[in-house]
Structure formats: C-alpha cells, structure tokens
N, C-alpha and C positions, 0 to 999 in steps of 0.2 A: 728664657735665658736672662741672668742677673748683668746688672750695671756691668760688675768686673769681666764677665765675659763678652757682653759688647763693645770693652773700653781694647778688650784684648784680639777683636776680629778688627776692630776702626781699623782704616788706614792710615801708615805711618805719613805721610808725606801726601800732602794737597795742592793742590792749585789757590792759592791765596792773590785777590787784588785790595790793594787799597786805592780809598779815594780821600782826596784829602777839600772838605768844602771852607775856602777863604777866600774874601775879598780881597786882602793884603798878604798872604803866603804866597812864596812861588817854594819852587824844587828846593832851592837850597835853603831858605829860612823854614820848611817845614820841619819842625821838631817832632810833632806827633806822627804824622805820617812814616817820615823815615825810622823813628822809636821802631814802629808797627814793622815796620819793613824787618827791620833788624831781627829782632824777636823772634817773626814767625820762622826767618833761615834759620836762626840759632837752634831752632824748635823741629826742624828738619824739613819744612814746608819749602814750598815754589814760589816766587813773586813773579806771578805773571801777568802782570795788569798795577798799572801805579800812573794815577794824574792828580794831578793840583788844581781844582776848579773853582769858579767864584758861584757866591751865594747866591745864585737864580734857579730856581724849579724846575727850569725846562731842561737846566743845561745837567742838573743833578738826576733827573728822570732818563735823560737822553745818556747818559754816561755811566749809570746803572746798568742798565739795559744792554748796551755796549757792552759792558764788563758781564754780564753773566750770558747773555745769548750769544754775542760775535767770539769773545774773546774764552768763554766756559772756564770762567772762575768756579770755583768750588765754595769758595767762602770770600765772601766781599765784606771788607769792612772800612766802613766811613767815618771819618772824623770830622765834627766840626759843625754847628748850624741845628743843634740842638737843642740850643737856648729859648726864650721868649720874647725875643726882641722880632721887631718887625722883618731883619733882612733872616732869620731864622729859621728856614724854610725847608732843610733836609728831610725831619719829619714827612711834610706835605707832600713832597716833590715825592716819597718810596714807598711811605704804607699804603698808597691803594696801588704799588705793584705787588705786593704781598700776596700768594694764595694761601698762605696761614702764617699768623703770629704766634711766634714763643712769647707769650704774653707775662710770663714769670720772669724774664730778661732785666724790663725797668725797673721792675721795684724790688727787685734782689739790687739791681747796681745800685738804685736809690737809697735801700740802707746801709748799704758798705760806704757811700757818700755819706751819709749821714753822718755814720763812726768815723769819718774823718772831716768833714766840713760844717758837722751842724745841720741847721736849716737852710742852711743856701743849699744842700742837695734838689731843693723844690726845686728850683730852678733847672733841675736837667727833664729834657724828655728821652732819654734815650729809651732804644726801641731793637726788636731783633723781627725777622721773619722770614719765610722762603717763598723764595724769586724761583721760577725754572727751578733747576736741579744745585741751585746755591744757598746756602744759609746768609745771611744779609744783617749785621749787627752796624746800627748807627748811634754812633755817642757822642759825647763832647769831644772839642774841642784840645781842651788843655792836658798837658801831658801828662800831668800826676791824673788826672781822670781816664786817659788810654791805656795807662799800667795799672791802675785799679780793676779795669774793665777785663783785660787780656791777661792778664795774669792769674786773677780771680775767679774769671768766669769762664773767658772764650776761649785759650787755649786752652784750659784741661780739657773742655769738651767737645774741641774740636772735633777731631777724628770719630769718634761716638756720633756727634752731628750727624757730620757727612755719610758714614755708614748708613744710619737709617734714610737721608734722602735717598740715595742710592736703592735700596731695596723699594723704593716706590716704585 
C-alpha cells in the first residue's frame, strides 16, 4: 500500500495532548502551547490532555507518562526545553521513554530552521518517538518554531502516524 492510501485509511480525528515545558509560562501566557491546541481542533483532532509544567525531568518524565498511559493520548506533543542550556532538559526527561525513535524528525526540522533562522538552527534538539500506543514529538519552545514543526511536518502526518501505531 502507497503513502496516498495510508494517508487515505489514517484516522481523521485523534486524541491530541500538549505539554507545555516553562519555568515562567503559566495557562494563559502560553503562546505556543495554546497555538498547538488551536490548530490541532482546527485540524479536527481532540485536545485531551493540556498542562504547563516547569523544566525538571522528573516532572516532564512523570507527566508524559500521565498523558500517554493514564490519560491515552494518541499523539503528545511538547513544547519547550529543547535548547542547550542547563535547565534544558525535555530531551533527557523523554527519549529513554521512547521504544523507537523517528529519527528523520530532527534533522528535517533542523533544516527547515535552517531556511529560516540560519545557524542558530544548531541550537534546537528537537526529537520525535513512540511512548505506548502515542507518537511523542518534542520541540522548541518558541512559536514561530511550533508552526514550523506542525504545520510542516506533524500535522500532515499525523493520522498516517497514528494508523501504523495502531496496527502494531
């Protein structure tokens, strides 16, 4: 079966969570977060699952988790704590929940950063993988980098995703 006919069995409509990782964001100064939120309804998905948490490991491991096993997100996607600064730590905190990385994820977003930011692209690590029965995309921060991501990449392939988890 070709791309167009997986894209055409995908499920229209998902169980979508965001997570949003900031030390200084709450609910209502998230920009990226709610961007996301917006989007996926507009997109015809579900928002079932949405917190604003601060940059600690445990709490970003602990609230993953939460969202794909208690809560059965379909597709979790995190913003924020991608960077290389010390308190930076989403990375850390998710891919050793991963039992497989879309490892083409990064460096597709990194050169679409590229075409728009240059070399400060190096600076992102974003990362994609699947948790349980959810695909798990972590990226920056900032919001022109969440509409780069989602627009580009993670919504058109959403439903495509999710289908093949599903037949696992």
């Amino acid at each position: 079966m070709g791309v167009k006919d997986h894209k055409k069995h995908a499920p229209k409509s998902i169980n979508v969570g965001v997570i949003s990782v900031s030390s200084t964001r709450t609910e209502k100064t998230d920009e990226s977060g709610s961007w996301i939120k917006k989007l996926a309804i507009k997109e015809g998905h579900n928002i079932t699952f949405y917190q604003v948490i601060p940059d600690d490991i445990y709490k970003i491991a602990e609230t993953t988790r939460e969202a794909v096993f208690e809560q059965k997100v379909q597709a979790l996607l995190l913003t924020g704590g991608t960077g290389i600064s010390s308190k930076d730590v989403t990375i850390e905190a998710v891919r050793p929940l991963f039992e497989k990385e879309l490892t083409a994820f990064g460096p597709v977003f990194s050169q679409l950063s590229f075409e728009e930011i240059d070399s400060a692209a190096l600076l992102s690590r974003a990362t994609a993988g699947i948790i349980g029965n959810a695909i798990v995309f972590c990226m920056p921060g900032s919001l022109k980098a969440c509409k780069l991501a989602c627009k580009a990449l993670i919504f058109p392939e959403l439903g495509h995703l999710v289908k093949h988890i599903m037949e696992g």
